[in-house]
C-alpha positions as CSV (number, residue, x, y, z in Angstrom):
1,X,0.0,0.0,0.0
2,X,2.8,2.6,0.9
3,X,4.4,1.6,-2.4
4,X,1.3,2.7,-4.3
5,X,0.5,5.9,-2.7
6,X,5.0,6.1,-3.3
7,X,4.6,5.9,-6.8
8,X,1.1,7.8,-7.0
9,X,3.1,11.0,-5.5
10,X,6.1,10.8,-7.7
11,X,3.3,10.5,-10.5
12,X,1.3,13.7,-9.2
13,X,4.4,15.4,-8.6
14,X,5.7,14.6,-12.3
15,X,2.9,15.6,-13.7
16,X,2.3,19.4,-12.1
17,X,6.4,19.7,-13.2
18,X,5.5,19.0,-16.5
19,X,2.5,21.5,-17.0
20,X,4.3,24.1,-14.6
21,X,7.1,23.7,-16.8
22,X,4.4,23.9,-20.4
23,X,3.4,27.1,-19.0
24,X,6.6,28.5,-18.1
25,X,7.8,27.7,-21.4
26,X,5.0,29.7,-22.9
27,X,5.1,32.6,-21.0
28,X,8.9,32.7,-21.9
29,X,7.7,32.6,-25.7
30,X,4.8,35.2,-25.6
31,X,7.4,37.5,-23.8
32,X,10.1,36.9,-26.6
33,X,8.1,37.4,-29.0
34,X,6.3,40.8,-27.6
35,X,9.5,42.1,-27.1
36,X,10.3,41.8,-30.9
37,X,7.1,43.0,-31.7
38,X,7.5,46.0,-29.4
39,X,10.8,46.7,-30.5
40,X,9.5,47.1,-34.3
41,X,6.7,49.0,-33.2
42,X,8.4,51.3,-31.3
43,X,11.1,51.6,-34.3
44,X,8.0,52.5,-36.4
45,X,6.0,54.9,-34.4
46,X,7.8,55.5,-31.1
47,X,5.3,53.3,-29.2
48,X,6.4,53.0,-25.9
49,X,8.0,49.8,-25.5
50,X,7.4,48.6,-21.9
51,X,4.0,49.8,-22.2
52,X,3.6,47.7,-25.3
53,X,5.0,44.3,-24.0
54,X,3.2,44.3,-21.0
55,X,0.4,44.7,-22.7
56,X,1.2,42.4,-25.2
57,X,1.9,39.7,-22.3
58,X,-1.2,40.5,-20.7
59,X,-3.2,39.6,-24.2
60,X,-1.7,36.5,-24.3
61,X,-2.5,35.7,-21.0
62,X,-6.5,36.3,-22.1
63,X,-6.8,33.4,-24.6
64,X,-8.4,30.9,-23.7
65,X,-6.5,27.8,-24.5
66,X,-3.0,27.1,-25.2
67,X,-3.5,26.2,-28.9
68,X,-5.2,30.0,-29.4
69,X,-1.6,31.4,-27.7
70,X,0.2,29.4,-29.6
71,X,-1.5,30.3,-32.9
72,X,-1.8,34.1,-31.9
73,X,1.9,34.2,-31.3
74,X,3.0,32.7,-34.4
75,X,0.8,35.3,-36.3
76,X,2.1,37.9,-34.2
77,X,5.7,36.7,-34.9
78,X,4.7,36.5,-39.0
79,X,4.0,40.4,-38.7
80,X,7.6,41.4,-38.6
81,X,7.5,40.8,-42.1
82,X,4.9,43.3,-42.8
83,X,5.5,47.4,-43.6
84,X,5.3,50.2,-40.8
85,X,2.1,51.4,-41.7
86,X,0.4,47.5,-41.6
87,X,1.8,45.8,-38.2
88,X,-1.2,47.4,-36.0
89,X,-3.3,45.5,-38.7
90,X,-1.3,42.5,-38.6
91,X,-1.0,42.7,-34.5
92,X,-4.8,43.1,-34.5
93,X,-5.7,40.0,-36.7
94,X,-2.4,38.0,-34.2
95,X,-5.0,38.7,-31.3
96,X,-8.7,38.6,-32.5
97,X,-9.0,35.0,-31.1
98,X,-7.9,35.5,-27.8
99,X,-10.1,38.8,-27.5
100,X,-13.5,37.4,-28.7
């Protein structure tokens, strides 16, 4: 019996690493990739880069599954590709799932 309830916690414990760690990793993305996006922004039309990333961070956080944050980021990460004068376009479109 104390082997079960052994390996049980080691399983439990594993398991919170792992989506701590899924999170964390997540976080670390949506924060590398608003500070690129910042960084072009604020390179376009003196946007005020901390401002910007933390809101940017915030947006992420507002999706409501991983798979939205994950897709909104990779759109968000394509629109360093696009022209001054279209990244609030393209940043808009990055976000429209997680804000609906």
């Amino acid at each position: 019996m104390n082997t079960v309830k052994l390996v049980l916690s080691f399983t439990m414990a594993a398991m919170i690493g792992l989506s701590v760690g899924a999170c964390k990793s997540s976080e670390m993305r949506a924060e590398r990739i608003c500070k690129r996006h910042c960084s072009m922004l604020e390179d376009c039309n003196n946007t005020d880069y901390d401002n910007c990333v933390n809101t940017c961070v915030e947006t992420s956080q507002e999706c409501d599954s991983d798979a939205d944050v994950e897709m909104a980021l990779d759109k968000l990460d394509q629109c360093r590709n696009e022209q001054c004068g279209e990244v609030l376009g393209c940043e808009a479109d990055a976000w429209i799932e997680c804000k609906l």
